[in-house]
C-alpha positions as CSV (number, residue, x, y, z in Angstrom):
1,X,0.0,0.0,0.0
2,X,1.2,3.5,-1.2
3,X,1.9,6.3,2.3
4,X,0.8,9.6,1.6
5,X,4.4,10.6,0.6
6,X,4.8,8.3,-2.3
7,X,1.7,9.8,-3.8
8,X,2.9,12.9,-3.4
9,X,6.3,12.7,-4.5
10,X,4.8,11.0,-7.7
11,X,2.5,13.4,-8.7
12,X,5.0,16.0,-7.7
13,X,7.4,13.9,-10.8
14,X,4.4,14.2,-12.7
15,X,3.0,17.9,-12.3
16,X,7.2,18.5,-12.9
17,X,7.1,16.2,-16.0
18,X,3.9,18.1,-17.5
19,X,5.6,21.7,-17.2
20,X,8.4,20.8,-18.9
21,X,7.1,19.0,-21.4
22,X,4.6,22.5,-22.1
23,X,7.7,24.3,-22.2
24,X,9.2,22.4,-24.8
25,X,6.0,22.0,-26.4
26,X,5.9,25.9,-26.7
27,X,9.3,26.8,-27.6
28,X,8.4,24.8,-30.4
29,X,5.8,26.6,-31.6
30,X,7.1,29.6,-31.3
31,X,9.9,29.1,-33.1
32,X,7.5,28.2,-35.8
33,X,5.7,31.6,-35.4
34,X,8.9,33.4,-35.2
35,X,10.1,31.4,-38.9
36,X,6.3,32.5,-39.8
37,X,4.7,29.4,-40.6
38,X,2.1,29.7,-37.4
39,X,0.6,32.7,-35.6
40,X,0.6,32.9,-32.2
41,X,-2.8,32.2,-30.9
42,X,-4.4,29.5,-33.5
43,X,-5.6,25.9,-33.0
44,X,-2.2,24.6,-33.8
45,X,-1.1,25.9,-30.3
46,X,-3.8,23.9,-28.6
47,X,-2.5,20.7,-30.7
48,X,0.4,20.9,-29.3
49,X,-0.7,19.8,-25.7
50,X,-1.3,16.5,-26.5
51,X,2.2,16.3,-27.9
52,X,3.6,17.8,-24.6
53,X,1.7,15.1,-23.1
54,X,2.9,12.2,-25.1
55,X,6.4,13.0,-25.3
56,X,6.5,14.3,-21.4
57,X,5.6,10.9,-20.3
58,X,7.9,8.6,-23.1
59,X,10.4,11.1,-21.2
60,X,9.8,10.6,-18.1
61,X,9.5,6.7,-18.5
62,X,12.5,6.4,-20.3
63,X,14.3,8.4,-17.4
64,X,13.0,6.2,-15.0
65,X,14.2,3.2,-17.0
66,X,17.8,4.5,-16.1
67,X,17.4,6.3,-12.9
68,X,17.7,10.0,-14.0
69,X,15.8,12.1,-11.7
70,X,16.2,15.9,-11.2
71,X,17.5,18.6,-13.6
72,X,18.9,15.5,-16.1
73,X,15.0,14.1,-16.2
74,X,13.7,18.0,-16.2
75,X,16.0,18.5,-19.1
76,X,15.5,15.1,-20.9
77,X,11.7,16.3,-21.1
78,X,11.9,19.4,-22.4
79,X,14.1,18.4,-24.8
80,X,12.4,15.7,-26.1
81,X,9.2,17.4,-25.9
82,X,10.5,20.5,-28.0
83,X,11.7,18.0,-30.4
84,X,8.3,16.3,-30.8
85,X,7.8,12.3,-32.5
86,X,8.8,13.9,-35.5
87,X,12.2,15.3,-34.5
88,X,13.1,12.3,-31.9
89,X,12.5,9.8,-34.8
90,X,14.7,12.5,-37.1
91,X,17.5,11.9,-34.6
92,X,17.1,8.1,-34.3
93,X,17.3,7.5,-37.5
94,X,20.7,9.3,-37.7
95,X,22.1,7.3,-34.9
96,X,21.3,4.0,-36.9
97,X,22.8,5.3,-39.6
98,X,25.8,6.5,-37.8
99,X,26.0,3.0,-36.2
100,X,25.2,0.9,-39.3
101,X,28.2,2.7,-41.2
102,X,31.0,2.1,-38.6
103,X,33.2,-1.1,-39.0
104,X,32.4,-3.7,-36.6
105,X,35.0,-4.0,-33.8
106,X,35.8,-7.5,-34.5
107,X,36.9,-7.3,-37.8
């Protein structure tokens, strides 16, 4: 059975998880309005909370898979919230390349 404290602290992980990944989530987009391909206030901005909300907790899972907690799990968050599905699967994609083109260490 889960004390009082545990709750807390894991909603507290969670309430933590779900402002970073807005802030990534909105760095985005503004970055977008700023390159003018979005205004400011439209629909796209309210998209973009499911998004936050998706890639907030694949962030916080994976940093729980490896035991990062604090500024490393705030920061894993927002940067893979900022980076959205799209830009995560950008960057995995250019690792298996990476990895696919270096010799083998046992040749």
């Amino acid at each position: 059975m889960h004390t009082l404290i545990d709750y807390l602290t894991t909603r507290g992980a969670w309430v933590m998880a779900f402002f970073f990944a807005v802030s990534g989530r909105i760095l985005y987009h503004t970055e977008m309005v700023k390159k003018g391909r979005r205004r400011f206030w439209s629909w796209r901005l309210l998209l973009e909370l499911p998004t936050a909300v998706g890639m907030g907790v694949i962030a916080y899972g994976g940093c729980a898979l490896v035991n990062i907690t604090g500024d490393g799990q705030a920061a894993i968050i927002a940067v893979a919230s900022y980076l959205g599905p799209h830009g995560v699967n950008e960057l995995w994609a250019l690792w298996l390349e990476r990895k696919r083109s270096e010799p083998s260490k046992s040749e």
